[in-house]
C-alpha angles and dihedrals in degrees: 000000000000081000098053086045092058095042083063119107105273106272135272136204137185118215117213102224109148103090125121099228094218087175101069097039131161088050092051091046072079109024133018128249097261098057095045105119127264110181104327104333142037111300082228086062086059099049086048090054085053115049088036085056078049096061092260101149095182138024126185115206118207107220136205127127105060097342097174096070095052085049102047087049100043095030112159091337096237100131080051094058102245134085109259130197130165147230102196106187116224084204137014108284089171131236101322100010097099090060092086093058093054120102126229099014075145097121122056100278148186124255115180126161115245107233096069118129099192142127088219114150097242092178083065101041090063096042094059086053087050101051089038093054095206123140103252141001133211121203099225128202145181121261130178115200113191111210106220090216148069107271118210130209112209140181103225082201091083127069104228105045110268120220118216100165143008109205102196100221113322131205113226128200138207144174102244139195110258093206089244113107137171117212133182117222098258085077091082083070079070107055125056125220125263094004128115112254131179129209094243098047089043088059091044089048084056094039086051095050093050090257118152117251115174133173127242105210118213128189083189130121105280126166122166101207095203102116114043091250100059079040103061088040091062089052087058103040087045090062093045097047098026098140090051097061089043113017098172087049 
């Protein structure tokens, strides 16, 4: 099976980088997310090193929010060392919803969101779609929430309420979305053209129609920068693991 993998057209990915990043405003009112800085240089710059260092020949960034600024830095890729094009949406399609406008998704691919900041192996993230066959991956990963209260545990059968248990604040923990996805093509069945589609109602589309979904997990680095806190952590991750993020640098 690793021959016929290798035999397969050389990979392509398509980078989600139109949101308005409302969370880390006021820095996004003047520059969007991606190109907010990790370290000394765009945290989208990162992601592109490194999926270019993975095989990945072309990637395609959907563009939104100040567009023109992701497009003028990035421009063909060439000085990145991948061929670069772009979808820039006239209006929010969500989260999945541009894929439908974007040519030649007609081999499995790679969707990631491009404010990651992660070490993840994405070579053999989309390997692993490939061998599996399903319609679509999600690099999974563990997350623990603490929960800054006292948490009850009641009976509804007594009036009044009646407590069985006080958990002093808990840490919960879930297996999460890493914002980094492989899809075959058949996915496009799935999304119709034009509309507005989010990550989460496109899985349970697929969930819905029988289709195989299956999870990916990763015990590797993964921060999503989207709120300040997460952000000033990655500055100072980056710094700290540098060479993991970008190990030719």
């Amino acid at each position: 099976m690793e021959d016929v993998i290798s035999l397969l057209p050389m990979p392509r990915g398509v980078i989600l980088a139109g949101g308005v990043g409302s969370r880390l405003r006021p820095y996004t009112t003047v520059l969007p997310k991606p190109l907010m800085p990790v370290g000394d240089r765009p945290v989208l710059e990162i992601v592109i090193r490194q999926l270019a260092r993975a095989g990945f020949a072309r990637l395609t960034i959907a563009t939104g929010h100040l567009a023109g600024l992701i497009e003028a830095y990035f421009a063909d890729g060439a000085r990145f060392g991948v061929e670069i094009d772009y979808f820039r949406e006239h209006e929010p399609l969500g989260t999945v919803g541009a894929l439908s406008s974007i040519d030649g998704l007609d081999e499995d691919f790679l969707v990631m969101n491009g404010d990651v900041l992660t070490d993840l192996d994405y070579k053999a993230l989309l390997d692993d779609h490939r061998r599996g066959g399903q319609i679509a991956t999600i690099a999974a990963n563990t997350k623990s929430v603490e929960i800054s209260l006292g948490v009850l545990r009641t009976e509804d059968d007594d009036d009044p309420v009646r407590v069985t248990g006080y958990i002093e604040k808990p840490t919960l923990t879930y297996e999460v979305s890493m914002g980094v996805y492989c899809f075959s093509p058949r996915v496009m069945e799935f999304i119709p053209a034009g509309q507005r589609l989010d990550f989460p109602d496109l899985v349970l589309r697929l969930i819905d129609a029988g289709e195989a979904v299956r999870a990916w997990r990763s015990c590797d680095y993964w921060l999503d920068i989207g709120r300040s806190e997460d952000y000033a952590q990655a500055q100072e991750d980056f710094e700290r693991l540098r060479d993991h993020f970008l190990p030719d640098a």
